[in-house]
C-alpha positions in Angstrom: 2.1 32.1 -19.4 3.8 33.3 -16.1 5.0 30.5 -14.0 4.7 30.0 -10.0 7.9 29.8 -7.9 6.0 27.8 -5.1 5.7 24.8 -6.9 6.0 21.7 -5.1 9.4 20.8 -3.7 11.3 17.4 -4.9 13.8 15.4 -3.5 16.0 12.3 -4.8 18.0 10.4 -2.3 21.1 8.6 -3.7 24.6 6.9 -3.0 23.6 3.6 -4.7 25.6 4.5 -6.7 25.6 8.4 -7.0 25.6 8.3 -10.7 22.4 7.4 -10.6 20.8 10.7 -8.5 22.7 12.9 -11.4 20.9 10.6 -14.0 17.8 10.9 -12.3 17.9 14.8 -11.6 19.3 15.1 -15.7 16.0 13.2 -16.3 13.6 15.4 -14.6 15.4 18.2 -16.0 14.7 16.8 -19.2 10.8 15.6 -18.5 9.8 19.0 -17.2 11.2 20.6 -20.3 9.3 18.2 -22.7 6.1 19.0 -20.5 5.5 22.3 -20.1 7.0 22.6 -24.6 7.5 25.7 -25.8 6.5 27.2 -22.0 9.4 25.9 -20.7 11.7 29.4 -20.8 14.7 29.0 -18.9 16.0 28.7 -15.1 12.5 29.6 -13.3 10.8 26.8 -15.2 12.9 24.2 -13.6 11.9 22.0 -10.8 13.1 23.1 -7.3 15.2 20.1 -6.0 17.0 18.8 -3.2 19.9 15.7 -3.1 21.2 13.8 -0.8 23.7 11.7 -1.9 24.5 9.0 0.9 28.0 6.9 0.2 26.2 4.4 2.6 23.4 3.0 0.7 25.7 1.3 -1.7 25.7 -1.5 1.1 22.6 -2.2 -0.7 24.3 -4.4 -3.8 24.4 -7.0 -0.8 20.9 -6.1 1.1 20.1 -9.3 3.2 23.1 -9.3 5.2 23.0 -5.5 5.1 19.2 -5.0 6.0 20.0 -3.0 9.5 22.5 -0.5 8.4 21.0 0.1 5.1 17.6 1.0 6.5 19.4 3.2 9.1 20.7 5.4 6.9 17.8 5.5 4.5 15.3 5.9 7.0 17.5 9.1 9.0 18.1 10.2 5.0 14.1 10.0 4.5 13.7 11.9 7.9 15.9 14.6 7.6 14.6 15.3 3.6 11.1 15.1 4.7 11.4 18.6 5.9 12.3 20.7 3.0 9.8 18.6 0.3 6.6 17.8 -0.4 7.7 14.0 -2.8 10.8 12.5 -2.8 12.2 9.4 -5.0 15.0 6.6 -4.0 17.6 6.8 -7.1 17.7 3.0 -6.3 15.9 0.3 -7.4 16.8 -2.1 -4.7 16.4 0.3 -2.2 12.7 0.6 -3.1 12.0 -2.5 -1.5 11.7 -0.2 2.1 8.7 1.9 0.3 6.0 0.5 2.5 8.1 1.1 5.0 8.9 4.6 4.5 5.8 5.1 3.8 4.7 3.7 7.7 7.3 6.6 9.3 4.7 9.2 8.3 6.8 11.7 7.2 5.4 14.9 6.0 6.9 14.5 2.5 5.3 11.5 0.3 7.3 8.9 -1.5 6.8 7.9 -5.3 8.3 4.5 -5.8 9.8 3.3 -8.9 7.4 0.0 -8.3 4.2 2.4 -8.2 5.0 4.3 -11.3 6.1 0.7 -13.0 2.9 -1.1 -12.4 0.6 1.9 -14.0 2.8 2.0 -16.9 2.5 -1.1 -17.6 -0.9 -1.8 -16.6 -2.1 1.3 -19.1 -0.1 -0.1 -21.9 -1.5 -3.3 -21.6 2.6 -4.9 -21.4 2.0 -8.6 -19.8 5.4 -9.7 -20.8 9.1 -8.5 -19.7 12.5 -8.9 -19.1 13.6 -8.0 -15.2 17.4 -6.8 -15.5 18.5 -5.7 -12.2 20.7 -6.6 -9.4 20.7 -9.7 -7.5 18.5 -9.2 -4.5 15.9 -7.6 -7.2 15.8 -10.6 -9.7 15.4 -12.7 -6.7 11.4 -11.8 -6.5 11.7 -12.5 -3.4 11.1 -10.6 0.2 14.2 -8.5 -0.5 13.3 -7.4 -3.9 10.9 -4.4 -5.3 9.7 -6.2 -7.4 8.6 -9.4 -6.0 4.9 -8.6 -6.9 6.0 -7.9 -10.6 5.1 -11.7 -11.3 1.4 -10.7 -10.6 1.3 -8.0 -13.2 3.3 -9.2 -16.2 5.3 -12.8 -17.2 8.7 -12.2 -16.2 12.0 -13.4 -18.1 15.2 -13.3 -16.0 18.8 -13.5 -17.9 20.1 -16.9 -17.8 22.9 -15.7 -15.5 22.0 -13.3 -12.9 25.1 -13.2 -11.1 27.2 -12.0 -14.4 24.8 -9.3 -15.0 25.1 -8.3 -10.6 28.8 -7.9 -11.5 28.3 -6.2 -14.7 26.5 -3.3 -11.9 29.7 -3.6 -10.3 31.8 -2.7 -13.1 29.3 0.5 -14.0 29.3 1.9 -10.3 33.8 1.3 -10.4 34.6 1.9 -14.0 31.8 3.6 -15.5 29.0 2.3 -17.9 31.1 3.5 -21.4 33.8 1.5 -20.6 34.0 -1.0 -23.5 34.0 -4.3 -21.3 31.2 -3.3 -19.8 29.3 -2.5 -22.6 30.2 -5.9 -24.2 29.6 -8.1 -21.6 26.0 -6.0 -21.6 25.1 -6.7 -25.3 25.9 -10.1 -25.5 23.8 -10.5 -21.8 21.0 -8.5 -24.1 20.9 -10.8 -26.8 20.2 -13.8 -24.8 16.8 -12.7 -24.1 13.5 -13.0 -25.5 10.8 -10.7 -23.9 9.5 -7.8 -26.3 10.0 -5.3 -23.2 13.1 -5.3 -21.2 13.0 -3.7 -17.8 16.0 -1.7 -17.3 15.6 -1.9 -13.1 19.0 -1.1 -12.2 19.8 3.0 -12.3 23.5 2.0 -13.2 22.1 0.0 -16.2 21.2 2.8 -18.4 24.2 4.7 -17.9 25.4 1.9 -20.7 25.5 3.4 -23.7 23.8 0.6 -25.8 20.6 0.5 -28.5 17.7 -1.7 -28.2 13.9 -1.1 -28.8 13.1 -3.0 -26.4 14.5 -1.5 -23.3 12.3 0.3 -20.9 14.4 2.2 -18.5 12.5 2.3 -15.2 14.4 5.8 -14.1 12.5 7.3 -17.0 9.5 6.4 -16.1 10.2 7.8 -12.3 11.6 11.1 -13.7 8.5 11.6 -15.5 6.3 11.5 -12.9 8.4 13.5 -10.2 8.6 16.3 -13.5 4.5 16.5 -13.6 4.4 16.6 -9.2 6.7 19.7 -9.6 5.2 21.9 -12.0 2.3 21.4 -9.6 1.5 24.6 -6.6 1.9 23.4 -3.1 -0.9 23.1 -1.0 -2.1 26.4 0.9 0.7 28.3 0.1 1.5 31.6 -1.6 1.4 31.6 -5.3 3.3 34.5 -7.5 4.2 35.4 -10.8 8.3 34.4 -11.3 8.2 37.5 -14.0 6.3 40.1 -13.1 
């Protein structure tokens, strides 16, 4: 079967850190390739994808004393993407927390949250208890975090300290998540907790190269979704053949 090159355009907006936009992209590489199977063929089956990476938005690790210029540069980011997409994604967790109001700029381009895609996961799998790993102003629940309605969907375990695993993010975004402190400090945080499902809510926690069945990586979840939007035509437009 032929596929269209006017599919639906995505976009992933990143900087916090910028690891996590390559994770993301590697991600949706990887989703659209396990969606379409054996139809997947080579370069015209990928996505058609835009970036932009924004050093910026890593004031986000410290968001309530950084509200102002973080939503500055996410909203002109959101802006200036809006144009050349029809969905884009936040490579962020924390930064998630400005979807409703993205969402009120009315931009041309729609926004899938990680919070949206989270909530029907877990609602169709019938998962009422988790683990919230993430950085500070997310494992707050609070006004600052994505996740602050998370309580209303599932029971929610938090690590017993939440400031040693905010500086184990840290140590991914300066050293990188294989380096072996980092990924010790990160198993013994692991093994403290109880939940059956642990919510990887962080995009610089799964770039630590640990095993556990019970870790749910949010990104994947995201990727997923943004993989099934962009094998999808866009609206009114042209549709051809990419190999005829």
């Amino acid at each position: 079967m032929t596929k269209s090159l006017h599919r639906q355009r995505i976009g992933i907006i990143t900087g916090s850190g910028p690891e996590a936009g390559i994770d993301l992209w590697t991600k949706v590489l990887a989703a659209t390739r396990e969606q379409l199977q054996g139809g997947y063929q080579g370069d015209l089956d990928a996505p058609e994808l835009v970036i932009h990476s924004v050093p910026a938005l890593g004031l986000s690790m410290e968001l309530p004393r950084n509200d102002a210029a973080v939503w500055r540069s996410l909203a002109a980011t959101a802006e200036a993407m809006a144009g050349q997409v029809e969905v884009y994604a936040i490579a962020c967790n924390t930064l998630n927390v400005y979807a409703a109001r993205l969402q009120a700029l009315g931009l041309p381009a729609r926004l899938v949250s990680m919070q949206g895609v989270l909530q029907r996961h877990l609602q169709q799998q019938g998962i009422d208890r988790v683990a919230l790993l993430a950085s500070a102003p997310v494992m707050a629940l609070d006004a600052w975090s994505a996740y602050r309605e998370l309580p209303q969907w599932a029971q929610v375990e938090l690590p017993a300290q939440t400031q040693a695993l905010h500086q184990i993010i840290y140590d991914v975004k300066a050293k990188g998540g294989a380096d072996p402190a980092v990924v010790r400090d990160f198993e013994a945080l692991l093994a403290g907790i109880q939940a059956p499902v642990v919510l990887l809510a962080c995009t610089e926690l799964p770039l630590i190269p640990v095993r556990d069945e019970r870790l749910l990586d949010v990104t994947d979840l995201l990727a997923q979704e943004l993989a099934r939007i962009g094998q999808q035509p866009r609206d009114g437009g042209p549709v051809f053949d990419a190999r005829s």
